[in-house]
Structures are given as C-alpha cells and as structure tokens.
FIVOTI-286518 format. One record per residue (C-alpha): residue number from 1; residue in one letter; chain; x, y, z. Coordinates in nm, 2 decimals. Layout:
% FIVOTI-286518
{atom NUM,"A","A",{X,Y,Z}} ...
% end
This chain:
% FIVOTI-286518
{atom 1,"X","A",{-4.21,-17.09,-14.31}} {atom 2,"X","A",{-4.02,-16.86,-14.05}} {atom 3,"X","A",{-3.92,-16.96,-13.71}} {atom 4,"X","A",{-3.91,-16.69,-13.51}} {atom 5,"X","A",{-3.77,-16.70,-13.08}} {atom 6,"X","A",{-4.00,-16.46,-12.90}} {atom 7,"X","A",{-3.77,-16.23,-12.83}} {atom 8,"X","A",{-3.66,-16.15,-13.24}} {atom 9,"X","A",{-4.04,-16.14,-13.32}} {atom 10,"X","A",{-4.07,-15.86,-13.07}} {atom 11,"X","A",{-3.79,-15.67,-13.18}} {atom 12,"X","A",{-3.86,-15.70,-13.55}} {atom 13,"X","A",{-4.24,-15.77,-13.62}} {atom 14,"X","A",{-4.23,-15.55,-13.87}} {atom 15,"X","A",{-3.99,-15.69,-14.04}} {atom 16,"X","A",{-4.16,-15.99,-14.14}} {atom 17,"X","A",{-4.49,-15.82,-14.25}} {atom 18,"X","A",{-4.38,-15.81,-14.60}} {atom 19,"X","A",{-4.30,-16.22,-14.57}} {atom 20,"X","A",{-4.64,-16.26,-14.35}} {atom 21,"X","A",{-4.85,-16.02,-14.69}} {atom 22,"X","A",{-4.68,-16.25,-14.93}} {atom 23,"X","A",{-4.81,-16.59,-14.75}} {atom 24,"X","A",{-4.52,-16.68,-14.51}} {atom 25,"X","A",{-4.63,-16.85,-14.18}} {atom 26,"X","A",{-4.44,-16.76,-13.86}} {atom 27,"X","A",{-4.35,-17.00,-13.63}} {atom 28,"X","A",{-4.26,-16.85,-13.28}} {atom 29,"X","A",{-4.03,-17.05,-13.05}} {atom 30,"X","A",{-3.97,-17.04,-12.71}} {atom 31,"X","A",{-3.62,-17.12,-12.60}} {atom 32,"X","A",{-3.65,-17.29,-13.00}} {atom 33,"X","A",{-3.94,-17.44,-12.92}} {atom 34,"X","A",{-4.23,-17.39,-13.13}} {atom 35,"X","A",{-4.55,-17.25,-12.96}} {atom 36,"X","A",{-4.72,-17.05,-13.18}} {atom 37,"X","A",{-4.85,-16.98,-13.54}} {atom 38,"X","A",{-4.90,-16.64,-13.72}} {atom 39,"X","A",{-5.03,-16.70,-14.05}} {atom 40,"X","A",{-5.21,-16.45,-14.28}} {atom 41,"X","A",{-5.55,-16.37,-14.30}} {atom 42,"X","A",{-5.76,-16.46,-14.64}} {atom 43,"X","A",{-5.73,-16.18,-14.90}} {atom 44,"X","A",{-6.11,-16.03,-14.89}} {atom 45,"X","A",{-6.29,-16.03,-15.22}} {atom 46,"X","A",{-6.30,-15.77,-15.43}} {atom 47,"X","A",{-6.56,-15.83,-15.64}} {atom 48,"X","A",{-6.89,-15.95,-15.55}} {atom 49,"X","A",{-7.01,-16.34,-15.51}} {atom 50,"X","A",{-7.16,-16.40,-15.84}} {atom 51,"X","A",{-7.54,-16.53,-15.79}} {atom 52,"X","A",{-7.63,-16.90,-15.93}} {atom 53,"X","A",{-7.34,-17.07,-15.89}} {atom 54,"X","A",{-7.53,-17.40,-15.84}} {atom 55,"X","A",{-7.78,-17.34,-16.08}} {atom 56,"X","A",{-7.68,-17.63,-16.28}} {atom 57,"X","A",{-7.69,-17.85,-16.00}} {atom 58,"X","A",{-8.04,-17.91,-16.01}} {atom 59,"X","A",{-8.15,-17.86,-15.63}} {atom 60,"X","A",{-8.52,-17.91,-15.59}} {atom 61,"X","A",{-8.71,-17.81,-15.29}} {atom 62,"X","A",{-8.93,-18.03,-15.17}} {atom 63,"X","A",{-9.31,-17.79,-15.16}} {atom 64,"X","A",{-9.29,-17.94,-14.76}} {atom 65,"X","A",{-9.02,-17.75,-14.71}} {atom 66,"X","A",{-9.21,-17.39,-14.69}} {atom 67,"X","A",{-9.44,-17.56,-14.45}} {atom 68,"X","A",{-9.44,-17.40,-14.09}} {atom 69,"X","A",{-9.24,-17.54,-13.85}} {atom 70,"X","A",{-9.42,-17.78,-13.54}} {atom 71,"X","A",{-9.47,-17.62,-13.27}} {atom 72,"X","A",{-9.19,-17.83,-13.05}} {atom 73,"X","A",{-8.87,-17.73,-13.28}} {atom 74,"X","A",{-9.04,-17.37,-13.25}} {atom 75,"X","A",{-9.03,-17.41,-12.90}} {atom 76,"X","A",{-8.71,-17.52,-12.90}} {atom 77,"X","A",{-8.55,-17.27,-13.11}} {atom 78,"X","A",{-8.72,-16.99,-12.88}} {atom 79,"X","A",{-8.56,-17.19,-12.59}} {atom 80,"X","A",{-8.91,-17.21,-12.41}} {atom 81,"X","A",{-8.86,-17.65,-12.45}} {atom 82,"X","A",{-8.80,-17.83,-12.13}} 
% end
C-alpha cells in the first residue's frame, strides 16, 4: 500500500501504474490525511466460464417453478400495482 499527498499523485500518476498493474492500492492524503482509495480493477477472464459448475450439487427444480406468475407479482414487476 502507497500513500500518496494529492499533490505527488498529480505530478506522477504514471509513475505508480506499474505498482497499481501489479496489485498495489493507493492511498491519497490530504495534508497526510487519507481520503481516498485507488485500487485495481479485477483482471477480466480470458477464457470462458466453463458450463456445469454445479452440476454435482444436485439442484432440483421444483415442476412449480415453470408455472406462470400471478397476476399481482406480474403487476408489480410491470409497475401497474398500487
């Protein structure tokens, strides 16, 4: 973790990219008072979500749940309920 004051982080943002890619969190201080967080963003997958991850869960479906919804919660999700 970095603690930055405002005025280095505007100078020298880029800089701490390299630290910010690698993990790092940023703390940025005013007057050495910490008022902010920079943190990275997730990495984003680079393969595809592989399908049946639960299959060995055993998750049943009840057959009620493919029945249509009442009327009221359809209502309701339309926002035409009072």
């Amino acid at each position: 973790m970095l603690k930055l004051n405002i005025h280095e982080a505007k100078t020298h943002l880029s800089r701490y990219l390299p630290a910010l890619e690698r993990g790092e969190t940023l703390i940025l201080c005013k007057r050495n008072i910490p008022i902010a967080e920079i943190r990275p963003l997730p990495k984003p997958r680079t393969l595809p979500r592989p399908i049946g991850l639960a299959a060995d869960r055993g998750v049943e479906l009840p057959p009620e749940f493919f029945d249509p919804l009442p009327t009221e919660l359809l209502a309701a999700f339309n926002g035409e309920a009072e």
